[in-house]
C-alpha positions as CSV (number, residue, x, y, z in Angstrom):
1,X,68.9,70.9,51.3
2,X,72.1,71.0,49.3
3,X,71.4,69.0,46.0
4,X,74.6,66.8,45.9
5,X,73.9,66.0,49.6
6,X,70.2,65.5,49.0
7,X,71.0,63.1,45.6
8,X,73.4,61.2,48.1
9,X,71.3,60.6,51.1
10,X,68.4,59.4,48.5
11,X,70.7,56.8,47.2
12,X,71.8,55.8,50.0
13,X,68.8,55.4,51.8
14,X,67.3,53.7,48.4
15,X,70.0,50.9,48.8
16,X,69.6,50.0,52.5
17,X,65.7,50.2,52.4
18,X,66.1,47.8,49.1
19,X,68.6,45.3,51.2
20,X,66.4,45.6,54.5
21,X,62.9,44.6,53.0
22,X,61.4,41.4,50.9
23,X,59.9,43.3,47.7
24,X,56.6,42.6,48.5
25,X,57.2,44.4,51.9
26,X,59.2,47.3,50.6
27,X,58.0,51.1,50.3
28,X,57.3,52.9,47.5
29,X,59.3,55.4,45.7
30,X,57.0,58.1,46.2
31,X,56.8,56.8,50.0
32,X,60.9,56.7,50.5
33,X,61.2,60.4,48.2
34,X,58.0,61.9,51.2
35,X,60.7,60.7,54.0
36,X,63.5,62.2,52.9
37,X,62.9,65.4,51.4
38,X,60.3,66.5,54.5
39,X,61.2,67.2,58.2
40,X,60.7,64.2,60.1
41,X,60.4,65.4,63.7
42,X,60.3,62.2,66.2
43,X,59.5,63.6,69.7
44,X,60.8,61.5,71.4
45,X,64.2,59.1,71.4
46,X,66.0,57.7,74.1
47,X,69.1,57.4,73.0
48,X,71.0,59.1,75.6
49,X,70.0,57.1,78.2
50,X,70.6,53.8,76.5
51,X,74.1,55.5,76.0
52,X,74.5,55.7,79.6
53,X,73.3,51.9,80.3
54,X,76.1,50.7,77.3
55,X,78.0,53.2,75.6
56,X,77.8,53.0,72.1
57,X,78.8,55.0,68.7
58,X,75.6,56.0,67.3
59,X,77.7,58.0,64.4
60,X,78.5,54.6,62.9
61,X,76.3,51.3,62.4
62,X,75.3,49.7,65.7
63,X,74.5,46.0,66.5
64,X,72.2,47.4,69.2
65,X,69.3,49.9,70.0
66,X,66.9,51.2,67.1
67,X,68.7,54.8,66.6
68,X,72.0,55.1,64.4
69,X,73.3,57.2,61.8
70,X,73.1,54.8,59.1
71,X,69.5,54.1,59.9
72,X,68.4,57.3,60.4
73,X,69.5,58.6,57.1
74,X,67.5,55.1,55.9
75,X,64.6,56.3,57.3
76,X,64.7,59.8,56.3
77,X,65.0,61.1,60.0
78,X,66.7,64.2,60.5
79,X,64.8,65.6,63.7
80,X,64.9,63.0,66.4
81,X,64.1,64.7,69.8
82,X,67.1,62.9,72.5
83,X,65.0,62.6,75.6
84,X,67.4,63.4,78.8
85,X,65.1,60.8,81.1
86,X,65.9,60.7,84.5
87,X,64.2,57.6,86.4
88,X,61.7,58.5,89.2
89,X,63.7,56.5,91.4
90,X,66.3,59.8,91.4
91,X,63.5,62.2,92.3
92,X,64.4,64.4,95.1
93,X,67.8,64.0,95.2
94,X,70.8,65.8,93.4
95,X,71.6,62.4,91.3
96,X,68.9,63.8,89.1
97,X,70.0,67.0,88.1
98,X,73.6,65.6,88.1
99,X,72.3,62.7,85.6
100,X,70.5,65.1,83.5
101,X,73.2,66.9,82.9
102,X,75.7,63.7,82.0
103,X,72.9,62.6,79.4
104,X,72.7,66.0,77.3
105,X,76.7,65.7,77.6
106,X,76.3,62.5,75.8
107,X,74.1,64.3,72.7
108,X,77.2,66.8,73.0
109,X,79.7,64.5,72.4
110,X,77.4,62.6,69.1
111,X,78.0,65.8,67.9
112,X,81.3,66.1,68.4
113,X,81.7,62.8,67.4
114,X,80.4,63.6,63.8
115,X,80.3,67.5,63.5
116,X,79.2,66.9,59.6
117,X,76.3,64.5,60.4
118,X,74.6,65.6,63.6
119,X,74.0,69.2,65.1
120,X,72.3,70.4,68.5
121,X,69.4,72.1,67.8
122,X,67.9,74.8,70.2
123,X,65.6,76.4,67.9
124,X,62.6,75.6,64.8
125,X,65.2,78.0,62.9
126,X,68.1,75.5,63.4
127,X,65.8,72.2,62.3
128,X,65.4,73.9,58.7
129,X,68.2,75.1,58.3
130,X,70.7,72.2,59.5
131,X,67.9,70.4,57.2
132,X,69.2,72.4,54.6
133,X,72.8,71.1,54.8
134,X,71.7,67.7,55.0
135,X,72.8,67.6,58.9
136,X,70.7,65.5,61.7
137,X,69.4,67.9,64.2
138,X,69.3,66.9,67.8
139,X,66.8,69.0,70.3
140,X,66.6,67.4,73.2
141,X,63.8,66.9,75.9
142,X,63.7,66.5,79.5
143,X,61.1,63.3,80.5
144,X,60.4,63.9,84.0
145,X,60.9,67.3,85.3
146,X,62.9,66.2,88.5
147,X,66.0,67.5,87.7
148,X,64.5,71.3,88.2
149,X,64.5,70.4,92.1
150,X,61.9,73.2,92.3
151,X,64.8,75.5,91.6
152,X,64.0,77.9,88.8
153,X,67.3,78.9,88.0
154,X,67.8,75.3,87.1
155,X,65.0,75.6,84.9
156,X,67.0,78.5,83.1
157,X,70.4,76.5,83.2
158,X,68.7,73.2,81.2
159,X,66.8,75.8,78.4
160,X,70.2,77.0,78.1
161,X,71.6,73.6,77.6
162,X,69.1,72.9,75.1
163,X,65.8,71.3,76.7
164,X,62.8,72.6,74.8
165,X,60.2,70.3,76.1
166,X,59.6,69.2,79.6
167,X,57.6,65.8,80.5
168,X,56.5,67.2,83.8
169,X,56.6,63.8,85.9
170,X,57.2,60.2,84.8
171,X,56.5,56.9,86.6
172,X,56.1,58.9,89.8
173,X,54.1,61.4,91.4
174,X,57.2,63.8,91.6
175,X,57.5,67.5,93.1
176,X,56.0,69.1,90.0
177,X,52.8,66.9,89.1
178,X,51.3,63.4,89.5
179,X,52.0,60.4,87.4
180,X,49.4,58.5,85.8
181,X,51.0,55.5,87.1
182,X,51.3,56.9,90.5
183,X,47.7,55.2,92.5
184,X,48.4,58.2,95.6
185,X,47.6,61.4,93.6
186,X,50.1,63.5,96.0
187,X,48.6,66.5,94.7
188,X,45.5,65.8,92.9
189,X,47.3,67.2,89.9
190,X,49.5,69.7,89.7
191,X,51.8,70.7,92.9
192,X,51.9,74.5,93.7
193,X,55.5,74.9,92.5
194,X,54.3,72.6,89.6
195,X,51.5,75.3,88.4
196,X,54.1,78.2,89.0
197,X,56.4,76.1,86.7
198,X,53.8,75.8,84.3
199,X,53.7,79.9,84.2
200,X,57.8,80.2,83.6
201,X,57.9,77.8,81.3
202,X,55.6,79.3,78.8
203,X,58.3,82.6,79.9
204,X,61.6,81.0,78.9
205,X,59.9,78.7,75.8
206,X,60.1,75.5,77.0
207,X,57.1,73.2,76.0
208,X,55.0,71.5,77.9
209,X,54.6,67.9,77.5
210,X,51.8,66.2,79.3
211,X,52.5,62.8,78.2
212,X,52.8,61.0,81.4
213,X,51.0,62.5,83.8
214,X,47.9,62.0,85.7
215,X,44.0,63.6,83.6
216,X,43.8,65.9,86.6
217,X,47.5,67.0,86.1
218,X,46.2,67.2,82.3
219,X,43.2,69.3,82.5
220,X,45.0,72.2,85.0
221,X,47.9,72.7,82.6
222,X,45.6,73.3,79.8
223,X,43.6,75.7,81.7
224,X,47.1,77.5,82.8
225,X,48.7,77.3,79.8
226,X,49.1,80.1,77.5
227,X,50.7,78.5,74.9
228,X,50.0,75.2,73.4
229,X,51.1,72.0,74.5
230,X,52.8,68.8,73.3
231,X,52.2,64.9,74.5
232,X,55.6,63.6,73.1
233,X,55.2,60.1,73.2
234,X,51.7,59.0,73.9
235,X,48.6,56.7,72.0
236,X,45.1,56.6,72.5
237,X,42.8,55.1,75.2
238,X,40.1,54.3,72.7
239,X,42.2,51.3,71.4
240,X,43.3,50.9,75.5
241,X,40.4,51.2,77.5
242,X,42.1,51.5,81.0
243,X,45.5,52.8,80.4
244,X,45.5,56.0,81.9
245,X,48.9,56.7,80.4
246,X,47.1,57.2,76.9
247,X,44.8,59.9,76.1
248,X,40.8,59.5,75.6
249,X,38.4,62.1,73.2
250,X,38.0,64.4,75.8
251,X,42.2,65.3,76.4
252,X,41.9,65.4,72.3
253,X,39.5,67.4,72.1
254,X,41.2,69.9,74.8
255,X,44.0,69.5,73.1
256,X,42.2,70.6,69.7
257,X,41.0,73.8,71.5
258,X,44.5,74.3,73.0
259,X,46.3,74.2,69.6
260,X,48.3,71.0,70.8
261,X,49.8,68.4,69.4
262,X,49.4,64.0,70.5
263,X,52.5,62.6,68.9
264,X,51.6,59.2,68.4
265,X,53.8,56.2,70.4
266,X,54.9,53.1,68.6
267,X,55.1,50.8,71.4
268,X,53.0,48.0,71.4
269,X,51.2,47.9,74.3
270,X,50.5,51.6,74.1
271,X,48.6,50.9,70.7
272,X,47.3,47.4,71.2
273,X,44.6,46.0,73.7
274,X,46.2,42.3,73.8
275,X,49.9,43.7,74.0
276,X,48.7,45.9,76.8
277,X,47.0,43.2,78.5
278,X,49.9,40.7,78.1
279,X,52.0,43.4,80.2
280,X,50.0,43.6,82.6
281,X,49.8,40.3,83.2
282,X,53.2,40.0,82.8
283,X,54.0,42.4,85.7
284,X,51.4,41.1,87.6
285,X,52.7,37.2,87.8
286,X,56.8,39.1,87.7
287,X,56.0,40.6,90.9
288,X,54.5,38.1,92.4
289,X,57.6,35.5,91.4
290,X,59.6,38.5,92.9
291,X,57.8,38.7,96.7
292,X,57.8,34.8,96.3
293,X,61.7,35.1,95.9
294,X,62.7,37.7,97.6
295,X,63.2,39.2,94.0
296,X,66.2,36.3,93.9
297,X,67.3,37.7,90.2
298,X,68.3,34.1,88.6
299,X,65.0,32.8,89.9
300,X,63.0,35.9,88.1
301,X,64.7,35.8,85.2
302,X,63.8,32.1,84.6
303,X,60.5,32.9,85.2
304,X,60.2,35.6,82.5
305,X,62.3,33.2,79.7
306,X,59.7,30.8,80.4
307,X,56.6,33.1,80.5
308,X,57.8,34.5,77.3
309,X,58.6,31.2,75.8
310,X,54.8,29.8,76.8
311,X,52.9,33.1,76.2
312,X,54.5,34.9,72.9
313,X,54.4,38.5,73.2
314,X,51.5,39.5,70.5
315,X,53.4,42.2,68.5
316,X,51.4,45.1,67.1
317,X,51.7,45.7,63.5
318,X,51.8,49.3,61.6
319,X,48.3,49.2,60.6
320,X,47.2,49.4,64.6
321,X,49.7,52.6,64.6
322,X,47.9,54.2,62.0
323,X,44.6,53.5,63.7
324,X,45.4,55.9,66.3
325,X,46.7,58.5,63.6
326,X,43.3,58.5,62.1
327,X,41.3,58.9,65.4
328,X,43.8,61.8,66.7
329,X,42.3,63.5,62.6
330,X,39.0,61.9,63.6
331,X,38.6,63.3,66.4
332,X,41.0,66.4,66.9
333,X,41.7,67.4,63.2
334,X,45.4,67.0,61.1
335,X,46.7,69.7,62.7
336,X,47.2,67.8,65.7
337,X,48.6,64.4,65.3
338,X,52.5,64.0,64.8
339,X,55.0,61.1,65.4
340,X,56.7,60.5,68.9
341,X,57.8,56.6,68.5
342,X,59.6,55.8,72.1
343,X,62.5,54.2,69.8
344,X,65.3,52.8,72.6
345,X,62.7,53.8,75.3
346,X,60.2,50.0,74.6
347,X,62.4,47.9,74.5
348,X,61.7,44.9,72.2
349,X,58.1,45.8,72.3
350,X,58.0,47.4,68.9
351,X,55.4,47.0,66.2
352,X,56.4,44.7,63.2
353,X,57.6,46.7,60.6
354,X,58.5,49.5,62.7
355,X,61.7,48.2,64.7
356,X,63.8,51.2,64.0
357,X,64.3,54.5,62.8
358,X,65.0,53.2,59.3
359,X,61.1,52.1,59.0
360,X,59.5,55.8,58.7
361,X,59.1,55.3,55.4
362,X,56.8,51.9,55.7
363,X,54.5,53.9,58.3
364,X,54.5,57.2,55.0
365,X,53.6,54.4,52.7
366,X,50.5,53.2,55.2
367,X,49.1,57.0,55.8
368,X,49.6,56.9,51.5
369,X,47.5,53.9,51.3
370,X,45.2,55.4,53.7
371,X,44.4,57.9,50.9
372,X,46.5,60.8,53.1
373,X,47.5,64.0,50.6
374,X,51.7,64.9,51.1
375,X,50.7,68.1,52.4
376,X,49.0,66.5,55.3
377,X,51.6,63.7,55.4
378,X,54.5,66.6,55.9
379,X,52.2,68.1,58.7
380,X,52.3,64.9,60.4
381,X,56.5,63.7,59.7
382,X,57.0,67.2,61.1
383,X,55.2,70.6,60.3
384,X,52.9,70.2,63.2
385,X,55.3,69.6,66.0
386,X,56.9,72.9,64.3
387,X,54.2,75.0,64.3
388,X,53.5,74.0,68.2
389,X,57.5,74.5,69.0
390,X,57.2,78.3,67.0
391,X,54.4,79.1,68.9
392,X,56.1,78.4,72.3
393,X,59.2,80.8,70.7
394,X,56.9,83.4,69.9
395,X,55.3,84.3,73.0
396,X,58.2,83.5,75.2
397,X,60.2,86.1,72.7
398,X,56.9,88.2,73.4
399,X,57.0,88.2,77.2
């Protein structure tokens, strides 16, 4: 990175980390310096659908939302991955591909927007060196394949746009795979198209992301894969026994063999027994108040200020985050554990001290105290993700 530009963004990020935290609260120096002179590659970022909810200039200071310029450069993030997520509700039809496309228009225009902050990012070549000139790379992702429409050619159009990973389904069993929220297991895994897509995926060098879907989905991409795979946004089961959406020691362990990497989610419920079971019973006693009401909105909503009001949602905290980091080392090794936080995708559900993308340099300070060396602290902020993403370039330029 340029020197001025580097001396700049230090400063900078140095002032607002000072104003935004008590002293006794604050990061180190050597925590703040490991976050802004390494790659910090977040996996996964909704900010372009957030966009498309309320429209918002994330190239200037926002009231809103946990991603903005300002606190990006705070944090010391300069590879956020913009997820184009498409709900399942749009699966099947053409609003999906057409909404797809309107979201990665949105990254476009950031960039636009702020040519000398932000830049797209299509390859591991572009992070380092748009790192180099102090500029905020944006790849983007696709969470939930439903925009392909089981049309290959559309699966060349988006790599062309940009998407470089691919979250094959979401909250839906869709045309590619099943969901681990989806009970029906359409195809007890993968579809046919889904395990052809697998196939051309590895072609083009798209990744794979298996966050998402259902263990049976899991276990045939890994055996059809040639290439490693990603879970972009997804925790542990160990500290969630029952939440299929997490991964147990078996998947790590796969994905340990498979070269992979688990990038860890923030959200509290996907890191915390209590705030898991609190959701649940949340959106057990919501959709009861719902069939009760003929899901009558003012009468829901009064139920959920007063649920919230009586039963305080029990926040996670950082050190529960890096509880999973260890176990992915634990169990897996370094080389597999990265950061995919799911900032503008939970809601308010975030951990306390990790609210926003300014707060990287709190969880650096907690792998520090945790006795973590800065080479393995780089190969979690970023190197590992990289290596994975390489490795999918290679043998597509290969093939």
């Amino acid at each position: 990175m340029n020197i001025l530009v580097k001396h700049n963004i230090q400063t900078l990020a140095t002032l607002m980390l000072a104003s935004a935290l008590t002293a006794n609260a604050a990061p180190s120096q050597e925590a703040i310096a490991l976050s802004q002179h390494n790659i910090i590659i977040d996996s996964h970022i909704d900010v372009p659908y957030r966009l498309h909810k309320t429209w918002g200039d994330v190239t200037q200071a926002t009231q809103d939302g946990d991603f903005d310029y300002p606190r990006a450069i705070s944090g010391g993030l300069n590879a956020p991955f913009m997820s184009i997520y498409t709900p399942a509700s749009l699966d099947n039809s053409a609003q999906s591909t057409a909404m797809a496309n309107e979201l990665i228009d949105y990254v476009e225009a950031i960039v636009g927007r702020a040519p000398n902050k932000f830049a797209i990012a299509k390859t591991v070549t572009d992070v380092r060196s748009q790192f180099d000139k102090g500029l905020i790379s944006l790849p983007l992702g696709m969470e939930n394949g439903s925009p392909i429409q089981g049309d290959l050619s559309l699966l060349s159009h988006f790599y062309h746009r940009g998407i470089h990973y691919i979250t094959l389904a979401h909250s839906q069993s869709n045309h590619i795979a099943d969901s681990s929220y989806d009970l029906r297991r359409k195809w007890k895994g993968l579809s046919p198209f889904g395990k052809k897509l697998v196939k051309e995926m590895n072609d083009i060098g798209i990744m794979i992301d298996i966050s998402h879907v259902s263990d049976d989905a899991f276990y045939q991409v890994i055996e059809l894969t040639n290439v490693p795979v990603i879970a972009s946004h997804s925790s542990l089961r160990k500290f969630t026994p029952g939440f299929e959406r997490n991964m147990d020691d078996k998947m790590l362990k796969a994905i340990k063999h498979n070269g992979g990497v688990v990038m860890i989610n923030f959200g509290s419920s996907f890191v915390s027994a209590s705030s898991n079971s609190w959701v649940s019973q949340f959106n057990k006693k919501r959709d009861e108040v719902k069939e009760k009401n003929s899901n009558d909105e003012a009468q829901v909503k009064a139920f959920e200020d007063k649920y919230r009001q009586n039963n305080p949602f029990p926040f996670a905290d950082i050190d529960v985050v890096l509880d999973h980091i260890d176990h992915v080392v634990e169990v897996a090794g370094i080389d597999h554990v990265g950061i995919g936080s799911d900032f503008d995708g939970v809601g308010d559900s975030l951990p306390e001290g990790l609210k926003d993308v300014s707060t990287y340099p709190n969880l650096v300070q907690g792998l520090l105290d945790r006795g973590y060396s800065h080479k393995h602290i780089k190969q979690i902020l970023g190197e590992n993700f990289l290596r994975v993403w390489s490795a999918v370039e290679n043998y597509a330029q290969a093939h």
